[in-house]
N, CA, C and O of each residue as an XYZ file, in Angstrom:
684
protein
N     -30.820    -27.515      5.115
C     -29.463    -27.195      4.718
C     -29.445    -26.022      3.743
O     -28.613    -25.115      3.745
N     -30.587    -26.177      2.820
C     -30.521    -24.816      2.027
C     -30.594    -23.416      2.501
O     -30.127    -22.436      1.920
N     -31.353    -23.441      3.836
C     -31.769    -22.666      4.471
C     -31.109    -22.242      5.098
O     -31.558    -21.176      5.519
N     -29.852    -22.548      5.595
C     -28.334    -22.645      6.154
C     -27.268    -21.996      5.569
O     -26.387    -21.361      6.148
N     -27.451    -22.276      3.875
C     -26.392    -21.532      3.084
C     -27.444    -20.072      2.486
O     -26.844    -19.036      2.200
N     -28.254    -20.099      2.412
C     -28.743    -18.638      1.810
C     -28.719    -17.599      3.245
O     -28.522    -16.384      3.273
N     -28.929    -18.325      4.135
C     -28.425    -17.306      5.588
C     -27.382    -16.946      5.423
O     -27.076    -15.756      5.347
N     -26.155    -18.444      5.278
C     -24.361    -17.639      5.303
C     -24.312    -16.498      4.148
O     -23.917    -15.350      4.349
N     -24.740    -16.960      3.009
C     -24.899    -16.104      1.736
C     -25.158    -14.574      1.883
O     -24.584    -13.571      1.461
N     -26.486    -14.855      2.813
C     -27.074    -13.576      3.484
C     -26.270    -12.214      4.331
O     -26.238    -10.989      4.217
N     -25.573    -13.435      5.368
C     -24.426    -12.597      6.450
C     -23.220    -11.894      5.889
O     -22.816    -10.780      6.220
N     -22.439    -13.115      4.538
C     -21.517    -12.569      4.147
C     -21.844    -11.253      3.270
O     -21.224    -10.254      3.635
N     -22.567    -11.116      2.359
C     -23.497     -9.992      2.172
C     -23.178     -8.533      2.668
O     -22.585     -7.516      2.307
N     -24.019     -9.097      3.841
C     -24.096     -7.869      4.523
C     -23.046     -7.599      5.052
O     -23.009     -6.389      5.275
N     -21.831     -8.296      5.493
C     -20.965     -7.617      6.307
C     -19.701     -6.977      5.381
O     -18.584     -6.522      5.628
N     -20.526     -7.208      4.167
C     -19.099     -6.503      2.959
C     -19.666     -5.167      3.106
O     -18.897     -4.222      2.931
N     -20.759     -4.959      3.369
C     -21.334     -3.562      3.013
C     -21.358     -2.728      3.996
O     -21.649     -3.022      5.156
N     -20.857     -0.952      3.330
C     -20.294     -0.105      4.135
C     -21.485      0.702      4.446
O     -22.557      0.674      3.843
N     -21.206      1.335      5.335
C     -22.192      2.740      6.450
C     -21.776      3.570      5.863
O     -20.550      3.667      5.810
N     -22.799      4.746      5.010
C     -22.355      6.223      4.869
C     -23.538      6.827      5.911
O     -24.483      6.258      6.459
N     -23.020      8.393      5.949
C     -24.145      8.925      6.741
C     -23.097     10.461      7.408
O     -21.885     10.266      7.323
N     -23.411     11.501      7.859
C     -22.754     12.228      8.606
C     -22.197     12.342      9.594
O     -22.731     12.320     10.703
N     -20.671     12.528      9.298
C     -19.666     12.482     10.069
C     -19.153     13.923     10.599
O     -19.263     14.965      9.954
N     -18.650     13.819     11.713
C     -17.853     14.923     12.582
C     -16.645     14.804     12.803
O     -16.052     13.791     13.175
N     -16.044     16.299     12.483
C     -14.706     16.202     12.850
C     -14.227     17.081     14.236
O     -14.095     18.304     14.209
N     -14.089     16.598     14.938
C     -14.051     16.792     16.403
C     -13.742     18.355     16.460
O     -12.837     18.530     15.644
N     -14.017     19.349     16.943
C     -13.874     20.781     17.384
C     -11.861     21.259     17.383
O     -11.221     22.045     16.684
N     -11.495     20.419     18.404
C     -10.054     20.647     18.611
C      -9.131     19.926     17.709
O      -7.965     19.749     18.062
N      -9.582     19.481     16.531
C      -8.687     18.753     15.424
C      -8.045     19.796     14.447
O      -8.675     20.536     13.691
N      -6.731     19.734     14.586
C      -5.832     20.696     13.375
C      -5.687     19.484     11.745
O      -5.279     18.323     11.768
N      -6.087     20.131     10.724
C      -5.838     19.605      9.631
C      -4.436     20.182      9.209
O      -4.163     21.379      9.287
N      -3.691     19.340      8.816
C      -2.491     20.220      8.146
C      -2.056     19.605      6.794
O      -1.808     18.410      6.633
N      -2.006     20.387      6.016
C      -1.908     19.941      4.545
C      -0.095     20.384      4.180
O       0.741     21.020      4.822
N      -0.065     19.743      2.960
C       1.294     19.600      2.973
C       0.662     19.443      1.248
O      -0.015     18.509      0.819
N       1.209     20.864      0.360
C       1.214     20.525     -0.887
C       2.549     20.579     -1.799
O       3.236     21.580     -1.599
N       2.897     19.918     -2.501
C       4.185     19.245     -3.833
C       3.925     19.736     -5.260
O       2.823     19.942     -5.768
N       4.599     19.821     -5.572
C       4.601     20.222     -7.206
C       4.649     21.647     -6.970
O       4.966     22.243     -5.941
N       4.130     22.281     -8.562
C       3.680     23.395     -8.613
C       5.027     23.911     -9.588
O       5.700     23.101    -10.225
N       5.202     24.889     -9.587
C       6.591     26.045    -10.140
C       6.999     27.028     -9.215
O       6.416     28.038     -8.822
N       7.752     26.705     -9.025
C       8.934     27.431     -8.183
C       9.707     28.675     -8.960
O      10.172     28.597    -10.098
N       9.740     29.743     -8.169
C       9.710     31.321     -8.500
C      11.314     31.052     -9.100
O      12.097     30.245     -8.598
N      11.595     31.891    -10.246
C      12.732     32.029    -10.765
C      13.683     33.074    -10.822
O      14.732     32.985    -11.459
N      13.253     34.299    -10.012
C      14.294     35.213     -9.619
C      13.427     35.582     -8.114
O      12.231     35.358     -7.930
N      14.526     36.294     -6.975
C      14.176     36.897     -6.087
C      12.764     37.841     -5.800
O      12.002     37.910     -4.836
N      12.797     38.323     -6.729
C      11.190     38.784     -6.942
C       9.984     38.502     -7.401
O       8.881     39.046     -7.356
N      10.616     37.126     -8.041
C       9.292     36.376     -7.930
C       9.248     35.388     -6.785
O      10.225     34.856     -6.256
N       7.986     35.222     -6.482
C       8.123     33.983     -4.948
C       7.616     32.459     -5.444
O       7.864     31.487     -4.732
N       6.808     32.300     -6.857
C       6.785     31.464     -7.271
C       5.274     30.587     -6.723
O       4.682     30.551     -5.644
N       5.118     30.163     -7.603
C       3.999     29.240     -7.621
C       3.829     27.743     -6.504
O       2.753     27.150     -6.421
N       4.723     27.433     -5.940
C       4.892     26.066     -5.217
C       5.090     26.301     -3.635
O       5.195     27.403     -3.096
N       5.117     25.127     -3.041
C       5.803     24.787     -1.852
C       4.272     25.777     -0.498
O       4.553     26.177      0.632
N       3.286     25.854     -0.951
C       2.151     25.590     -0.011
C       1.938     24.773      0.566
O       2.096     23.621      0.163
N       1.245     25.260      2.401
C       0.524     24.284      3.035
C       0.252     25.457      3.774
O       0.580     26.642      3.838
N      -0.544     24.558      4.346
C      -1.400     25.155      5.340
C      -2.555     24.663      6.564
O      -3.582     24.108      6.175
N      -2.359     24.868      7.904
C      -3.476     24.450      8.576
C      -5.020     25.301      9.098
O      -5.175     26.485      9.400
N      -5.810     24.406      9.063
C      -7.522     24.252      9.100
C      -8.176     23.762     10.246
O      -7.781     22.791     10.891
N      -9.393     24.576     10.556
C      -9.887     23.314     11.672
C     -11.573     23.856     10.858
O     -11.983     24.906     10.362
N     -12.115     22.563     11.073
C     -13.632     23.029     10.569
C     -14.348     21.364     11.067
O     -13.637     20.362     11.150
N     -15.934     21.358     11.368
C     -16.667     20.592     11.537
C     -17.142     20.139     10.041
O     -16.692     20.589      8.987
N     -17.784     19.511     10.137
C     -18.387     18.686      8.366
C     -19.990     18.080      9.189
O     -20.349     17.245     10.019
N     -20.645     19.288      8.177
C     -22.006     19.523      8.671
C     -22.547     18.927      7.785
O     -21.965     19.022      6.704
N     -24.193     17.844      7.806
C     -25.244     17.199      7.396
C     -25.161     17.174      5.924
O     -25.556     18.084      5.195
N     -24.707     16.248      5.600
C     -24.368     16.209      3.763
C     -22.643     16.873      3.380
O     -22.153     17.279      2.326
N     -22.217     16.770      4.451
C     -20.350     16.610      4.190
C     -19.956     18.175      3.759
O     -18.776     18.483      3.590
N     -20.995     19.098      3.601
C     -20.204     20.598      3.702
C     -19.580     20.488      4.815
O     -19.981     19.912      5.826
N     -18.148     21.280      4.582
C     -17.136     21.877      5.699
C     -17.365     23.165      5.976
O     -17.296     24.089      5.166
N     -17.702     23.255      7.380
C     -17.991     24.840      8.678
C     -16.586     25.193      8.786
O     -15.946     24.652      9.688
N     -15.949     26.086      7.942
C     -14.814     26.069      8.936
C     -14.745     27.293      9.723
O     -15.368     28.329      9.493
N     -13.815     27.042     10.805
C     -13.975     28.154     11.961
C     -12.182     28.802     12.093
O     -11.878     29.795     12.753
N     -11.173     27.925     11.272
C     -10.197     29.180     11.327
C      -9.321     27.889      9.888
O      -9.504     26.705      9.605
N      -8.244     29.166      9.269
C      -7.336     28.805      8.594
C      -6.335     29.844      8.163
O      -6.535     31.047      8.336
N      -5.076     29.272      7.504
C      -4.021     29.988      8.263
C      -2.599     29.013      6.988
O      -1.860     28.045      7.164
N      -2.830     29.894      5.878
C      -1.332     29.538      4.851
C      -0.482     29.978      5.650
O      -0.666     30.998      6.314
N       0.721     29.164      5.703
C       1.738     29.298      6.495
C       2.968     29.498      5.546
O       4.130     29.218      5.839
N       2.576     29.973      4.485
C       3.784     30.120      3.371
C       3.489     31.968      3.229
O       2.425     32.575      3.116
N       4.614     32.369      3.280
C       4.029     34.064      2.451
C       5.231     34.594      1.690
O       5.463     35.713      1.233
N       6.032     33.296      1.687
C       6.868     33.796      0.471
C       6.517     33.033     -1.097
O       7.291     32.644     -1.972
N       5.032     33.016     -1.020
C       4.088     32.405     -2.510
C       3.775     33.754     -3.182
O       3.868     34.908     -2.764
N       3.362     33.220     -4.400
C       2.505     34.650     -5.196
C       1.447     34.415     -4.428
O       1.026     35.561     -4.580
N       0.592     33.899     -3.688
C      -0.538     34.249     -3.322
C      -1.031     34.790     -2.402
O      -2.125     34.456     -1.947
N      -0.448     35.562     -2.031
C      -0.746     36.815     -0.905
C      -1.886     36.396      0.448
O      -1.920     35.398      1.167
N      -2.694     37.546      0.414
C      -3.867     36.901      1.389
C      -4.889     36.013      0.765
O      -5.198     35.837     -0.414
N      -5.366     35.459      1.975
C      -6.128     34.524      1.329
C      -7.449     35.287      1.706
O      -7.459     35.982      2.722
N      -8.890     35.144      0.678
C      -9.571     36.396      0.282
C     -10.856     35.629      1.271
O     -10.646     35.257      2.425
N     -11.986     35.508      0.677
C     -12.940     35.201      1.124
C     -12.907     33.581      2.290
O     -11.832     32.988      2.206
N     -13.677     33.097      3.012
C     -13.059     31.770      3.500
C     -12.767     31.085      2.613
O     -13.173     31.543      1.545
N     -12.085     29.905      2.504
C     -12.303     28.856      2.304
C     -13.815     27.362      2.116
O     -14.400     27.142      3.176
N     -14.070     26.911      1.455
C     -15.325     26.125      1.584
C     -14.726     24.781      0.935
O     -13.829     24.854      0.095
N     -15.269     23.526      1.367
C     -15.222     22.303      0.915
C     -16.296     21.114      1.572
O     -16.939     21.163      2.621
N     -16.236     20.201      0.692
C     -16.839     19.031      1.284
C     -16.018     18.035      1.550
O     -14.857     17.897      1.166
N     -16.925     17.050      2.507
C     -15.712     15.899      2.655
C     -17.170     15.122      3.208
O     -18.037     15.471      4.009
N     -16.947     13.717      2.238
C     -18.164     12.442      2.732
C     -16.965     11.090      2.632
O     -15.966     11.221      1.925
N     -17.171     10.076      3.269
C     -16.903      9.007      3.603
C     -18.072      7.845      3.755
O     -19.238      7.969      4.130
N     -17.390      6.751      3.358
C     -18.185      5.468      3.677
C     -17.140      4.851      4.468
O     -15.957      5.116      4.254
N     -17.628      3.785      5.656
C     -16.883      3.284      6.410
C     -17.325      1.704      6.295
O     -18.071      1.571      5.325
N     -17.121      0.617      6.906
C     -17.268     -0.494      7.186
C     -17.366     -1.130      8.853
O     -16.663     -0.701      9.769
N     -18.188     -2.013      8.968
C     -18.778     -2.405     10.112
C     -17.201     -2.311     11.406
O     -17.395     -2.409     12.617
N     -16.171     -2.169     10.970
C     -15.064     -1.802     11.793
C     -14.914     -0.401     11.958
O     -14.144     -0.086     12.866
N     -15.479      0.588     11.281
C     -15.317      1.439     11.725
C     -14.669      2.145     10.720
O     -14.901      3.347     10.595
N     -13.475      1.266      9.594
C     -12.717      2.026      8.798
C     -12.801      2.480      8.134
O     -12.502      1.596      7.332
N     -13.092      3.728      7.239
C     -13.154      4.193      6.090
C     -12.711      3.240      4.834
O     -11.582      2.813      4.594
N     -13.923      3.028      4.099
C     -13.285      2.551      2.978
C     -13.698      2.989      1.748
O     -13.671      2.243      0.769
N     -14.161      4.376      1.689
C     -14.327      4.877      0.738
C     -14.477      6.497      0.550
O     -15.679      6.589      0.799
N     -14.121      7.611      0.321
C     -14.512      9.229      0.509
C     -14.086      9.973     -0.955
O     -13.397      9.654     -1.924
N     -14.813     11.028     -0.596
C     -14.176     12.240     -1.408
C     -14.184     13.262     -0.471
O     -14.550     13.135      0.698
N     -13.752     14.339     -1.026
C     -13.042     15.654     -0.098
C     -12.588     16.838     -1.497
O     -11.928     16.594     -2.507
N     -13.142     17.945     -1.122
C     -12.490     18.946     -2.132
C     -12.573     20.086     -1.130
O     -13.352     20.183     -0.182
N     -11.746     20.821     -1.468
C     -11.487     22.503     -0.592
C     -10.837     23.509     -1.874
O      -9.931     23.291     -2.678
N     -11.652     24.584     -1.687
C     -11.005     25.538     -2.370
C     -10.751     26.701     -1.395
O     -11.458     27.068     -0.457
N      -9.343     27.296     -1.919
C      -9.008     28.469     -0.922
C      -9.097     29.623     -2.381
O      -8.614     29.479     -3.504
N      -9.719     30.486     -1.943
C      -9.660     31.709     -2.770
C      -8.597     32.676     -2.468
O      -8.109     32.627     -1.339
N      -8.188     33.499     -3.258
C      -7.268     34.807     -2.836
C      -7.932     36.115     -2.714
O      -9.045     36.250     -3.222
N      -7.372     37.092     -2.098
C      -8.085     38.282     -2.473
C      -8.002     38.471     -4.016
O      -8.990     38.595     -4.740
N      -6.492     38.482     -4.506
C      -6.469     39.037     -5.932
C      -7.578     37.747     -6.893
O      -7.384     37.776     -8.108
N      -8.397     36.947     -6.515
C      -9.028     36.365     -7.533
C      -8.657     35.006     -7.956
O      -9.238     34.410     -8.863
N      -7.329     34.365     -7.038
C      -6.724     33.095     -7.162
C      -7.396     32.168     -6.589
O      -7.975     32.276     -5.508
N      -7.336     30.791     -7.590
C      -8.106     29.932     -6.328
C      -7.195     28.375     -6.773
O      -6.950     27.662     -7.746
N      -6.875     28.515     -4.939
C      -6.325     26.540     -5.216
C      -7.211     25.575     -4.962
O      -7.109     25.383     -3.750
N      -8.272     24.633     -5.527
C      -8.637     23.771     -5.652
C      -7.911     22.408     -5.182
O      -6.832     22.048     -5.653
N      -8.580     21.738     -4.266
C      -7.330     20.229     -3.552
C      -8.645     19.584     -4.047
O      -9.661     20.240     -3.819
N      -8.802     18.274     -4.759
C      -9.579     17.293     -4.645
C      -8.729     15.724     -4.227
O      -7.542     15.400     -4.247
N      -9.720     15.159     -3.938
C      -9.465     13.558     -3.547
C     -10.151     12.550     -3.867
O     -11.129     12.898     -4.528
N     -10.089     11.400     -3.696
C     -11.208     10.286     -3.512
C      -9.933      9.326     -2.961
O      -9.979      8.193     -3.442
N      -9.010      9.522     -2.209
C      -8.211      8.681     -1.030
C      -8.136      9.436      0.121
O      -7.287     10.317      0.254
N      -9.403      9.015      1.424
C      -9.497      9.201      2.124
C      -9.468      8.092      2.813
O     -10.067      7.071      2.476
N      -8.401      8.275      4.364
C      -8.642      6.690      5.325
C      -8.547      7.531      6.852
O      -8.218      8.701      7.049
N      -8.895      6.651      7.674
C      -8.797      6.828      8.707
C     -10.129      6.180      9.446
O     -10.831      5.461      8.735
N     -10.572      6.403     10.978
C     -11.789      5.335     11.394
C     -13.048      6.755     11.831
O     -12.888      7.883     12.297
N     -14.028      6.123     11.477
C     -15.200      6.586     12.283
C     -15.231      5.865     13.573
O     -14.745      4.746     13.737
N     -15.839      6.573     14.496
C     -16.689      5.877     15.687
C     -17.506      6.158     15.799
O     -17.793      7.306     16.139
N     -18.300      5.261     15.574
C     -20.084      5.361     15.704
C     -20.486      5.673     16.905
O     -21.515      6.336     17.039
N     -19.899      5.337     17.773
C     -20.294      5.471     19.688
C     -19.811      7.175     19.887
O     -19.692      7.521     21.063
N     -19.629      7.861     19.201
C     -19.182      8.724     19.712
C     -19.794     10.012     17.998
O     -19.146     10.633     17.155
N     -21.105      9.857     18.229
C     -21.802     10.758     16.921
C     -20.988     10.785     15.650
O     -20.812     11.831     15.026
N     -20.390      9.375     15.196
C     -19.711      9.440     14.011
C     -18.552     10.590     14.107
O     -18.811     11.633     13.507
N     -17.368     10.516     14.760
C     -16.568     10.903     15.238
C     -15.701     10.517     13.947
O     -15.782      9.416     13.403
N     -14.622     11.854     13.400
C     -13.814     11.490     12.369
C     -12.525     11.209     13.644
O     -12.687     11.653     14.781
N     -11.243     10.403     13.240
C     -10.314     10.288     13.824
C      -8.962      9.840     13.073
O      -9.087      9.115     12.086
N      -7.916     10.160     13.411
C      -6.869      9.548     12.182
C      -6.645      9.591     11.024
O      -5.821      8.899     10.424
N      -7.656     10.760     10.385
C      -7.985     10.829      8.788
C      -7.102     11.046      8.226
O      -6.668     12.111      8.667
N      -6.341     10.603      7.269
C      -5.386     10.936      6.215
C      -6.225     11.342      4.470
O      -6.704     10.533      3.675
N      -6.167     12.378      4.387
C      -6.245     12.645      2.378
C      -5.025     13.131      1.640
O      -4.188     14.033      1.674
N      -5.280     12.327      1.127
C      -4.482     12.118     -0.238
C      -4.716     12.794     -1.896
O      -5.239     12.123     -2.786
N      -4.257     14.141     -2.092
C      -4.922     13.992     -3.583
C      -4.059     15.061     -4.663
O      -2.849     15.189     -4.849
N      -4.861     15.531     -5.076
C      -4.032     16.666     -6.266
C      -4.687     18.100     -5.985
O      -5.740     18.172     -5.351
N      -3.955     19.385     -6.536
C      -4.261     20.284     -5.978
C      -4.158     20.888     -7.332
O      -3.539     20.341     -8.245
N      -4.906     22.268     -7.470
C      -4.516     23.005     -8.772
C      -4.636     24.153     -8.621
O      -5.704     24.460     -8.090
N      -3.679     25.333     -8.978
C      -3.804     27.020     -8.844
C      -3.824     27.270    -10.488
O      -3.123     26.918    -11.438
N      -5.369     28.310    -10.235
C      -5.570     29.232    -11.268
C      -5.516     30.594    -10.774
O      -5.893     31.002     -9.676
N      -4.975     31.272    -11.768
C      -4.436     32.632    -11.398
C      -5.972     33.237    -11.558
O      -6.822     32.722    -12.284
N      -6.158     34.325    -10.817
C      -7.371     35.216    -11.231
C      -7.149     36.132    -12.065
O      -8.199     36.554    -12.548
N      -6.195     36.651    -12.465
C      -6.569     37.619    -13.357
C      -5.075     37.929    -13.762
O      -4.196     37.369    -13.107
N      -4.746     38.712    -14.710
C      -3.294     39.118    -15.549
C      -2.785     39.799    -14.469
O      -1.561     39.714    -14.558
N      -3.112     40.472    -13.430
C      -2.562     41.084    -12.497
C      -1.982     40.070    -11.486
O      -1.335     40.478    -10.522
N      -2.218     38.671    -11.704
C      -1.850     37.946    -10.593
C      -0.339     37.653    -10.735
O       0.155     37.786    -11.855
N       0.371     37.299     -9.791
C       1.346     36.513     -9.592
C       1.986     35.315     -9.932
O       3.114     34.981    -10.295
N       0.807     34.718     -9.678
C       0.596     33.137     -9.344
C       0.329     32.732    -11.143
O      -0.351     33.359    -11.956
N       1.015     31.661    -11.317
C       1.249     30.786    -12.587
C       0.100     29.766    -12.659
O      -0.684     29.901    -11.720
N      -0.110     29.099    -13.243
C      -1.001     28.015    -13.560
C      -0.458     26.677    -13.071
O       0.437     26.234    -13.791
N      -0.720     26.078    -12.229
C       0.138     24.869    -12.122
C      -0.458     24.071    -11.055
O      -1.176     24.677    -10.260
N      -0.293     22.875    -10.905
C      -0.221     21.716     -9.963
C      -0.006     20.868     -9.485
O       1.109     20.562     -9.906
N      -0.418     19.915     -8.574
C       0.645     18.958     -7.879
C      -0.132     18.012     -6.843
O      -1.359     18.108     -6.808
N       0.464     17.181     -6.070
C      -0.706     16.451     -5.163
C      -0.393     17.286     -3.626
O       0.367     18.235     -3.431
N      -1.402     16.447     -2.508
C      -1.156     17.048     -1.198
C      -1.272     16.102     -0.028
O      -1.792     15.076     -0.464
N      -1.127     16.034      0.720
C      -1.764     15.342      1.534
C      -1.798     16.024      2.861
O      -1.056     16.777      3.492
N      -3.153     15.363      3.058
C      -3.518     16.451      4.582
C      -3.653     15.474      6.029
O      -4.217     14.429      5.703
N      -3.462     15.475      6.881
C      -3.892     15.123      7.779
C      -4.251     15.769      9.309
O      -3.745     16.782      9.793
N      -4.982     15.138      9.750
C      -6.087     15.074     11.060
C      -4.920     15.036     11.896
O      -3.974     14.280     11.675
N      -5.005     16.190     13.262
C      -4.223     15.743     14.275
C      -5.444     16.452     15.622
O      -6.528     16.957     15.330
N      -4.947     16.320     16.939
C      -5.444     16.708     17.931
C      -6.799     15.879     18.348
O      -7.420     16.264     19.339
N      -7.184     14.941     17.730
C      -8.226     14.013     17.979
C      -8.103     13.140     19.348
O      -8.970     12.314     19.634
């Protein structure tokens, strides 16, 4: 009988405990972010600090760096003009024997040409892996806060921030 309960002991155990490991985000998946807050421009000639988003597509290569292969601010009435060098971020997840995410972080920074950079971090990430399918991301929702630092006195762009949330489509 003892031998009975240190097994159940054993099973329940293990089945609390989550799978990390490298995940993929499918080739044809659009990320689209949606960011809040910020400061909003106060005369016509200024365009103001707020009301960004923008969509992404990128793979998440061996240790959760993001490859990305295109992106695309869809705002250009912001102070932040073009966007300068790529973009780079990570994104790792832990999942559970269902498959679900139950644990991540995620950060992306977009740089400007003039020297601006918005920073998005997280640690509310959900959505499912599938293991049958090379750890396949699917359904992902993030959740987090975002922050713009101006690059330089020549910039536009104000100091300010706000949260975002992004999500996974085309999966």
């Amino acid at each position: 009988m003892k031998e009975v309960a240190i097994l159940l002991l054993l099973a329940i155990m293990l089945n609390g405990c989550g799978s990390s490991g490298a995940v993929q985000s499918p080739s044809a998946s659009v990320w689209q972010a949606q960011m809040s807050g910020g400061v909003g421009g106060t005369a016509p000639s200024d365009p103001g600090s707020a009301g960004f988003s923008f969509n992404t597509q990128f793979t998440v290569s061996s240790g959760g760096t993001l490859s990305i292969s295109s992106f695309q601010l869809l705002n250009s009435d912001t102070c932040y003009g073009n966007v300068g060098p790529t973009p780079s971020g990570t994104l790792t997840v832990t999942y559970n024997s269902a498959d679900q995410i139950t644990a991540g972080t995620f950060s992306f920074s977009i740089p400007s040409s003039a020297g601006d950079a918005i920073t998005l971090t997280s640690t509310s990430v959900t959505g499912t892996v599938n293991v049958n399918s090379s750890n396949t991301l699917s359904g992902v929702t993030i959740v987090g806060t975002w922050a713009l630092v101006p690059g330089s006195s020549g910039s536009s762009c104000l100091a300010t921030s706000g949260t975002f949330k992004m999500t996974q489509t085309g999966t």
